[in-house]
N, CA, C and O atoms as CSV, one atom per row, in Angstrom:
chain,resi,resn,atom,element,x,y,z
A,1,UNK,N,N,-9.928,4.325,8.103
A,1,UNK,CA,C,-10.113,5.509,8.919
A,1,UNK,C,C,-8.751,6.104,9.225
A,1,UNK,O,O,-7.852,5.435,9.736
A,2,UNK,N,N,-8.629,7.359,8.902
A,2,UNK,CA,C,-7.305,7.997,9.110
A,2,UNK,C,C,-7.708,8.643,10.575
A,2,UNK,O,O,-8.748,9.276,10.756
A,3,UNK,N,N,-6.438,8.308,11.880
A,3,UNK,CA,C,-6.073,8.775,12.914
A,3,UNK,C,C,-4.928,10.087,12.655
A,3,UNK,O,O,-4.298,10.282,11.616
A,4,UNK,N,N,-4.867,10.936,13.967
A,4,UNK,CA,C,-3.545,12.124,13.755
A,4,UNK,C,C,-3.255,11.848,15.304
A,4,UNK,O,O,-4.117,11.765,16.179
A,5,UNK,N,N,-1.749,11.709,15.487
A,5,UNK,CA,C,-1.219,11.744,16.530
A,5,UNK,C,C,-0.758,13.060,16.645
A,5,UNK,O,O,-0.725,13.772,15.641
A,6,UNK,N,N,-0.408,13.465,17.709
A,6,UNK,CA,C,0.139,14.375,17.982
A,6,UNK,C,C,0.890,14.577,19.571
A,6,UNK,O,O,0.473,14.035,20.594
A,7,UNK,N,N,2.057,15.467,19.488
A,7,UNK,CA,C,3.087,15.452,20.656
A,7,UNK,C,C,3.865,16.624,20.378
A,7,UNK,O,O,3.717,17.154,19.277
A,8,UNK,N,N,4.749,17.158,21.285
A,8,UNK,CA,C,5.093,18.623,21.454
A,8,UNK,C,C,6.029,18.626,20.314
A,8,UNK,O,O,6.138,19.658,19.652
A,9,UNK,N,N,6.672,17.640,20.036
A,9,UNK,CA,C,7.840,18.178,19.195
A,9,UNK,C,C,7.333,18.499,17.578
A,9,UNK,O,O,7.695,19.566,17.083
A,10,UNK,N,N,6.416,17.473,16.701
A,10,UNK,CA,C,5.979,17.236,16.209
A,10,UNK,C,C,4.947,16.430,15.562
A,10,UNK,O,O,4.803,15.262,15.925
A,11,UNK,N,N,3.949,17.107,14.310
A,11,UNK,CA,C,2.696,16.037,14.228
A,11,UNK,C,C,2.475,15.185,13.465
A,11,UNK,O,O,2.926,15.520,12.370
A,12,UNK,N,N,2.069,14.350,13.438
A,12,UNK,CA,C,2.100,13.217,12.338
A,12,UNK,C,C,0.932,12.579,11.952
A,12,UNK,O,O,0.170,12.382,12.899
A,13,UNK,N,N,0.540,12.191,10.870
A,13,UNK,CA,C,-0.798,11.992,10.218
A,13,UNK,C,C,-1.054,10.483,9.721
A,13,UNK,O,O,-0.332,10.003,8.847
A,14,UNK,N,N,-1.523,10.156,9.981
A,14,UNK,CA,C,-1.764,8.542,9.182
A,14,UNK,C,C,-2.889,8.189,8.725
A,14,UNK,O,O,-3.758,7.873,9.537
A,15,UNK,N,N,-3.150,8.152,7.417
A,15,UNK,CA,C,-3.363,7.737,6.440
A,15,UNK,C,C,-3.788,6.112,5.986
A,15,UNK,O,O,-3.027,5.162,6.171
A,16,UNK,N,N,-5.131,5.995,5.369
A,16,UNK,CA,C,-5.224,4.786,4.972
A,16,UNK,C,C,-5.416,4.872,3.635
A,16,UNK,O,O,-5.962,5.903,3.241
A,17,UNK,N,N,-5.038,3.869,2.652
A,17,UNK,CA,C,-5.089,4.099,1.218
A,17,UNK,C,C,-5.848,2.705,0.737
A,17,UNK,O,O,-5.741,1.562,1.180
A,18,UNK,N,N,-6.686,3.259,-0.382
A,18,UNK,CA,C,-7.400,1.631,-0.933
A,18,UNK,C,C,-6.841,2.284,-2.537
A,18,UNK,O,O,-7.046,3.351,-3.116
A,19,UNK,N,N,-6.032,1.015,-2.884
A,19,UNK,CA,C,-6.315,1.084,-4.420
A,19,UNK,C,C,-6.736,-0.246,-4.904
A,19,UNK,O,O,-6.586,-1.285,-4.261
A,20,UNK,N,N,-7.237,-0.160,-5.997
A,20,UNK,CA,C,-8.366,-1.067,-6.639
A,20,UNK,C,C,-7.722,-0.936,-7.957
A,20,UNK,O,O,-7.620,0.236,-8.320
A,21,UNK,N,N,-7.210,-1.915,-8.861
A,21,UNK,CA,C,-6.267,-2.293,-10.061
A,21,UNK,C,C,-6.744,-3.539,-10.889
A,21,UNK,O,O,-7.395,-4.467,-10.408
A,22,UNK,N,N,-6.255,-3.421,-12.455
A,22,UNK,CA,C,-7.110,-4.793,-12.786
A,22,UNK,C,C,-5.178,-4.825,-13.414
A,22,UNK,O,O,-4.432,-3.895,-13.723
A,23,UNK,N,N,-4.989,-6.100,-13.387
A,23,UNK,CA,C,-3.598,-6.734,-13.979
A,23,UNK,C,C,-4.276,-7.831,-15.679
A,23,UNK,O,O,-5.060,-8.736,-15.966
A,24,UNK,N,N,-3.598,-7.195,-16.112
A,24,UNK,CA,C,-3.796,-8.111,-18.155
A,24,UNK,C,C,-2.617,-9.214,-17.838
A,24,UNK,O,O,-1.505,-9.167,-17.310
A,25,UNK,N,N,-3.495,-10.296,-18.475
A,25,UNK,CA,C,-3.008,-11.747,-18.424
A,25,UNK,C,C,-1.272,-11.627,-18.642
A,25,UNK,O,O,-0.396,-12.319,-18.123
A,26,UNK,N,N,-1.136,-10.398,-19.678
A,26,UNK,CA,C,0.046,-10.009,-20.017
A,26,UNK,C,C,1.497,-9.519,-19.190
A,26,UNK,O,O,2.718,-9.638,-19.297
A,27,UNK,N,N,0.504,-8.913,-18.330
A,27,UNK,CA,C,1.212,-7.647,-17.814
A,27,UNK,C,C,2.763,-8.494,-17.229
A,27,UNK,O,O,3.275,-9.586,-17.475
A,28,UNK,N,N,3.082,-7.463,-16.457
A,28,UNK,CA,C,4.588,-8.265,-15.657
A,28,UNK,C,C,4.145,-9.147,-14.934
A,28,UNK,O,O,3.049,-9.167,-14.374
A,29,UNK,N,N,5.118,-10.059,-14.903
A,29,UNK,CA,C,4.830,-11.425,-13.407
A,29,UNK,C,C,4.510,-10.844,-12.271
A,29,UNK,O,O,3.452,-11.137,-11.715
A,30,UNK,N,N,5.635,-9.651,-11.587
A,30,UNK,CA,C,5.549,-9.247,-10.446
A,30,UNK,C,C,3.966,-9.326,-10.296
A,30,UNK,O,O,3.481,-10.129,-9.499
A,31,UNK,N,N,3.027,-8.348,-11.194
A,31,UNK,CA,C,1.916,-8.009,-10.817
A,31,UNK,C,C,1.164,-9.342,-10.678
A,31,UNK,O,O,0.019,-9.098,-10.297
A,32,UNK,N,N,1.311,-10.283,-10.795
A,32,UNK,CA,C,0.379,-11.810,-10.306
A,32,UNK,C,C,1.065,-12.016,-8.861
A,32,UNK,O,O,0.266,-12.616,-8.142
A,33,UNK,N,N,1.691,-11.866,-8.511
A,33,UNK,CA,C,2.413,-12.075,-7.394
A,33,UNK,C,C,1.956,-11.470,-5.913
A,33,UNK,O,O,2.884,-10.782,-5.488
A,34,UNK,N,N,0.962,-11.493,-5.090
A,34,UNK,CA,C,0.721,-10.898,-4.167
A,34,UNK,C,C,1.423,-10.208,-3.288
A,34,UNK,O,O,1.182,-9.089,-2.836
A,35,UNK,N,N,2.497,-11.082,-3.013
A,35,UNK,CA,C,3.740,-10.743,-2.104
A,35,UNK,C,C,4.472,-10.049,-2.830
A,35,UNK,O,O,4.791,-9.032,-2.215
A,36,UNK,N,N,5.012,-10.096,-4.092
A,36,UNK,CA,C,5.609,-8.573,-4.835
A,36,UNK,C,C,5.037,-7.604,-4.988
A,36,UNK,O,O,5.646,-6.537,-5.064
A,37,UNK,N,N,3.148,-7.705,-5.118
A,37,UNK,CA,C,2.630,-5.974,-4.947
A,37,UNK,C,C,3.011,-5.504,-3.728
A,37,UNK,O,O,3.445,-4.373,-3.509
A,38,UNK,N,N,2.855,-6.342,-2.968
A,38,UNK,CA,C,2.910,-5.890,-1.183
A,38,UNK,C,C,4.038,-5.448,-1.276
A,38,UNK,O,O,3.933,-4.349,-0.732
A,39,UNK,N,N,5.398,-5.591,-1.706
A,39,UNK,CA,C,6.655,-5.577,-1.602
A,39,UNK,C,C,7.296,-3.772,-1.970
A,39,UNK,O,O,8.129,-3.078,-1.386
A,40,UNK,N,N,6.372,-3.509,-3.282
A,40,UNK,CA,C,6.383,-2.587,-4.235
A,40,UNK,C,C,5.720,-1.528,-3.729
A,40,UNK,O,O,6.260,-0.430,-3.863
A,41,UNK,N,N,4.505,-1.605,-3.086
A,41,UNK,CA,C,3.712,-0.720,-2.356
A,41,UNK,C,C,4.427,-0.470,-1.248
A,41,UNK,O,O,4.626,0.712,-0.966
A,42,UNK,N,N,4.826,-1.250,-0.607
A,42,UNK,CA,C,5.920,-0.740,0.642
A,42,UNK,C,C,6.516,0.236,0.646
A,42,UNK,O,O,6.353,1.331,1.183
A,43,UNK,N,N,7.907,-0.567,-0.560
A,43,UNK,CA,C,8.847,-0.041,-0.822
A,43,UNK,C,C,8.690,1.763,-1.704
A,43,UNK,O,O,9.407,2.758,-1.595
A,44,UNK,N,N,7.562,1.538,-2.445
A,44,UNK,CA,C,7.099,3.061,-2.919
A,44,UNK,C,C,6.757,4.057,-1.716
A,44,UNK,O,O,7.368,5.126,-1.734
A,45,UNK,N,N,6.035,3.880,-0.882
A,45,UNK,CA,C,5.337,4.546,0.453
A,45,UNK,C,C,7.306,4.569,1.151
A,45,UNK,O,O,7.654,5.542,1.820
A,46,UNK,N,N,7.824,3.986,1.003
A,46,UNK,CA,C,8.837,4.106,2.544
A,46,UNK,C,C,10.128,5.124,1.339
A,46,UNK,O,O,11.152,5.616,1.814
A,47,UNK,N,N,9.865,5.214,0.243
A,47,UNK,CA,C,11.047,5.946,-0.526
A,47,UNK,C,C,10.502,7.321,-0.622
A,47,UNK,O,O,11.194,8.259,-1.020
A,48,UNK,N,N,8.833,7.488,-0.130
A,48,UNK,CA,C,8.314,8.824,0.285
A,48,UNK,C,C,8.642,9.635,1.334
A,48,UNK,O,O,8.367,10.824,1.502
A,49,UNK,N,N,9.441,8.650,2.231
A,49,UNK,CA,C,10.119,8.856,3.726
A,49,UNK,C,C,8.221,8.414,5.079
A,49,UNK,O,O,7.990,8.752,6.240
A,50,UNK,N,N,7.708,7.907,4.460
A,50,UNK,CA,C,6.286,7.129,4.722
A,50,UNK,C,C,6.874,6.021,5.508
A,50,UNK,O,O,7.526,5.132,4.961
A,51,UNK,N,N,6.559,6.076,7.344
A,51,UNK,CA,C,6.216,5.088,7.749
A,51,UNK,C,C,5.021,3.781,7.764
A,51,UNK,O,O,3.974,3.978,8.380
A,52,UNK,N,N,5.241,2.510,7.081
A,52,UNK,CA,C,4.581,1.917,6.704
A,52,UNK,C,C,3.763,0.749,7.485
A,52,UNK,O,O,4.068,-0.393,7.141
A,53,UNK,N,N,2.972,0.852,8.281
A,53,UNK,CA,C,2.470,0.176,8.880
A,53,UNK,C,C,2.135,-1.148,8.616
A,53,UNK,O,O,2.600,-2.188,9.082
A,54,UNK,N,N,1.104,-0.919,7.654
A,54,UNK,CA,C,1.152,-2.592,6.870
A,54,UNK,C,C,0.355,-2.451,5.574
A,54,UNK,O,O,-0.610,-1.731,5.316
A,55,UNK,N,N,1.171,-3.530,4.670
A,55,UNK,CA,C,-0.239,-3.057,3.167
A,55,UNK,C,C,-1.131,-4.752,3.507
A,55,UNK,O,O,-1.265,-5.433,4.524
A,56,UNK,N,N,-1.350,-4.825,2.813
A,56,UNK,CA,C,-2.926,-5.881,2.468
A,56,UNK,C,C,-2.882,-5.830,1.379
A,56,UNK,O,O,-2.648,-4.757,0.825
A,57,UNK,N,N,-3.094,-6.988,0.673
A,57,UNK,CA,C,-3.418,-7.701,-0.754
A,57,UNK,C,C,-4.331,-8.508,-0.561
A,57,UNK,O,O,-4.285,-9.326,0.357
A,58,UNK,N,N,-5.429,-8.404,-1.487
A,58,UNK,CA,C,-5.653,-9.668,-1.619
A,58,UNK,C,C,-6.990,-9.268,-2.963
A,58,UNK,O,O,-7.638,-8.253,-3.219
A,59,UNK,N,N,-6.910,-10.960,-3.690
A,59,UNK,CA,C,-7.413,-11.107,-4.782
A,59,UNK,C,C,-8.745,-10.935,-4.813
A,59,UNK,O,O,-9.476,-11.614,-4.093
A,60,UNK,N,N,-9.211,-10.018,-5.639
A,60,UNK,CA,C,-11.135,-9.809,-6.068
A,60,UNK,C,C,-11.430,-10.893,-6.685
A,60,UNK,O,O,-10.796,-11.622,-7.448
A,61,UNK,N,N,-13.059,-10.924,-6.026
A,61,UNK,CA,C,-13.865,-12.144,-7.145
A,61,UNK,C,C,-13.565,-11.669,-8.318
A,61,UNK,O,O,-13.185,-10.500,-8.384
A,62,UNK,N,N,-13.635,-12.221,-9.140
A,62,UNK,CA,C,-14.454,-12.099,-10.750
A,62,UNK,C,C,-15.719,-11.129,-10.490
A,62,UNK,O,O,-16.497,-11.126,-9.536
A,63,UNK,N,N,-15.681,-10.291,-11.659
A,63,UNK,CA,C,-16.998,-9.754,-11.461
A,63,UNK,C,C,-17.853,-10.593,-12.821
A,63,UNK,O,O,-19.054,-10.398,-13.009
């Protein structure tokens, strides 16, 4: 659920994001790594000038 704060000087919006990804047995290490997606997603959102509240990982069943 996205909230909007707001105050005289300026307004600010926050945002919730779901992405949903499949990683190949192949792919880079990072991407097996929970704590390096988290790391990467951060670090992408905060080089947007994005205050980052918190990300969440975590692994899907098998379908």
């Amino acid at each position: 659920m996205a909230t909007t704060l707001q105050n005289a000087e300026t307004k600010t919006t926050t945002y919730t994001m779901l992405v949903i990804f499949t990683v190949h047995p192949d792919s880079d290490q990072n991407l097996h790594d929970q704590q390096a997606i988290r790391d990467e997603a951060q670090s992408w959102l905060e080089s947007l000038d994005a205050t980052v509240h918190g990300v969440s990982i975590r692994k899907s069943e098998a379908a």
